[in-house]
C-alpha positions as CSV (number, residue, x, y, z in Angstrom):
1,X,124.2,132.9,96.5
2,X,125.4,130.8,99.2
3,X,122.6,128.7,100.1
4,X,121.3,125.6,97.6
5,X,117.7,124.8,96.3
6,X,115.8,121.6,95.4
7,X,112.0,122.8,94.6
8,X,109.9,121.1,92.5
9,X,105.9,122.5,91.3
10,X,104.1,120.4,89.4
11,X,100.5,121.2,88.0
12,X,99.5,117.4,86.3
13,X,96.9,113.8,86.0
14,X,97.8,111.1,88.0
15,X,98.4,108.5,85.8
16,X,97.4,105.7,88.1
17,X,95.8,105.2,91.7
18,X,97.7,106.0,94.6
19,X,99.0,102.6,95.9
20,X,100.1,102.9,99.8
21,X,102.3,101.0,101.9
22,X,101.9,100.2,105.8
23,X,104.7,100.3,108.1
24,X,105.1,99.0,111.8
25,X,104.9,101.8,113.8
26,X,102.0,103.2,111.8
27,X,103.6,105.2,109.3
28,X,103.1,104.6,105.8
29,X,104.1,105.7,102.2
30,X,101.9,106.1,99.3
31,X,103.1,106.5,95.4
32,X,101.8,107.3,92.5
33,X,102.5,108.4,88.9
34,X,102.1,112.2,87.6
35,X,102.2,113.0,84.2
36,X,102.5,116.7,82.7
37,X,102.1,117.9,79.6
38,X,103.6,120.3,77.1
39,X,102.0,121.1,73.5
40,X,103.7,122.5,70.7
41,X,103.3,123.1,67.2
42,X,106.0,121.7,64.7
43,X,106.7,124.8,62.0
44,X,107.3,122.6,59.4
45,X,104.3,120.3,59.7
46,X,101.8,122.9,61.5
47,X,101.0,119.9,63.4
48,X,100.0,119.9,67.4
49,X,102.5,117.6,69.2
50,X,102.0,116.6,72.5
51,X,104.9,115.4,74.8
52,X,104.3,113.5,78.2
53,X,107.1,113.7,80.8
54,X,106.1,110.9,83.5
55,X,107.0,111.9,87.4
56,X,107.3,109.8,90.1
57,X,105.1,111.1,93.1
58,X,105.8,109.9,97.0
59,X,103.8,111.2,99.8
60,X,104.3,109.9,103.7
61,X,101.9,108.9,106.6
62,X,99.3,111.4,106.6
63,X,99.3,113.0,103.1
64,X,99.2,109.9,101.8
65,X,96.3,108.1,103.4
66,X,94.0,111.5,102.2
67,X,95.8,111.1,98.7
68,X,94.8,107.5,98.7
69,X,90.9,108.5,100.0
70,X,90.5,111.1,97.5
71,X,92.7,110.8,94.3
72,X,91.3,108.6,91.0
73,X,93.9,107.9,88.1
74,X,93.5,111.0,85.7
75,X,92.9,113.6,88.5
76,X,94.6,116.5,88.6
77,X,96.6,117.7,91.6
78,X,99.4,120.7,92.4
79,X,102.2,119.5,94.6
80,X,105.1,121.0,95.7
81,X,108.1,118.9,96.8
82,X,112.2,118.0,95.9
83,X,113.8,115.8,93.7
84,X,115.2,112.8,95.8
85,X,117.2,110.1,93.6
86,X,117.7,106.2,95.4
87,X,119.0,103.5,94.9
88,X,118.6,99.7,95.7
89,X,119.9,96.2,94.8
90,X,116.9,94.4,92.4
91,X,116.2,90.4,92.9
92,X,118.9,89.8,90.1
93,X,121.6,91.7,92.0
94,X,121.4,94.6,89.8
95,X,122.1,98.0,91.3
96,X,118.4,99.8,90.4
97,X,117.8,103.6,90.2
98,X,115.1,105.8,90.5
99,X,114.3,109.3,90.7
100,X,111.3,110.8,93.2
101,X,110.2,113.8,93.9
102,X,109.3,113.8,97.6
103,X,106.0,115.8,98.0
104,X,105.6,118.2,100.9
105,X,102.7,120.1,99.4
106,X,100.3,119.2,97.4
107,X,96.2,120.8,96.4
108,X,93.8,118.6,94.6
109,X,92.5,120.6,91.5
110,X,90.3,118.7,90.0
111,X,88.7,114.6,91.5
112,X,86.3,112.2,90.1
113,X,85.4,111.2,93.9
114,X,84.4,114.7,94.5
115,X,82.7,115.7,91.4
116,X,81.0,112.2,91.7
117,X,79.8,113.5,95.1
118,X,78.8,117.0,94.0
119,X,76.8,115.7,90.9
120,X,75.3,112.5,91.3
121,X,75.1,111.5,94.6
122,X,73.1,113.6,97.9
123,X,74.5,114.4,100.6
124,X,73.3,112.6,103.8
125,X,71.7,115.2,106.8
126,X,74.4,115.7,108.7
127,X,77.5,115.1,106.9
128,X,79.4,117.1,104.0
129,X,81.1,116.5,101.3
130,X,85.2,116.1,101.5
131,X,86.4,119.6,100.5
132,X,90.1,120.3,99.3
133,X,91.5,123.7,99.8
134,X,91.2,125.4,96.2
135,X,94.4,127.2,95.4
136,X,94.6,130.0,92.7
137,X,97.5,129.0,90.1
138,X,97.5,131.9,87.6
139,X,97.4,130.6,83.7
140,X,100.5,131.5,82.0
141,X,100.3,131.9,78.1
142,X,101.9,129.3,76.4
143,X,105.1,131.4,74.9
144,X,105.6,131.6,71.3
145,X,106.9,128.4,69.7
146,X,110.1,129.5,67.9
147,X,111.5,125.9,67.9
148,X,113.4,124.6,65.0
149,X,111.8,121.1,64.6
């Protein structure tokens, strides 16, 4: 293969609110936490062991400001997007790193905002609720855990 890839899909709860920065110009940024899960059962203990990975999430202009209307801390979102590493010289002088993924794609799954909206609350004559695009991610069996610990 000649060619190079940097793809990321993520299927997981924010783990905060979107916070969103304004640039001159107009454009903005807007990030947020993402964390996904994976759940496995240790052999020797039978017990259910959940571990957390914690993602760094950056959407610009645009898909931001809807990410900042519509998103809550603990929704669930799919995003597609790259891995993007920086870095930057912190107050003390300190060379600082981080890694990103830069999100080009991204369909809410699950929001408070709009379940709030759908459940609780009418809908005025003459407006609609915000609709996200629903997108059909197939479940996938969680394989067999043959791992030794």
């Amino acid at each position: 293969m000649n060619g190079t890839l940097n793809k990321v899909m993520l299927i997981g709860h924010l783990g905060d609110e979107v916070k969103i920065h304004y640039f001159e110009g107009g454009n903005c940024i807007g990030r947020f936490p993402l964390a996904t899960n994976e759940i496995y059962i240790n052999k020797q203990t039978n017990e259910k062991i959940t571990s957390t990975e914690w993602h760094n999430l950056v959407v610009r202009n645009k898909a931001a400001e809807i990410c900042e209307k519509y998103l809550s801390k603990g929704d669930k979102i799919y995003i597609e997007g790259r891995i993007k590493s920086r870095q930057w010289q912190g107050e003390d002088g300190t060379t600082k790193y981080t890694t990103e993924i830069q999100v080009t794609e991204f369909t809410f799954l699950t929001t408070k905002k709009e379940l709030d909206n759908n459940n609780r609350q009418p809908v005025a004559a003459g407006s609609e609720p915000a609709k996200t695009p629903a997108y059909d991610v197939p479940s996938v069996p969680a394989p067999e855990d043959d791992l030794p610990f």
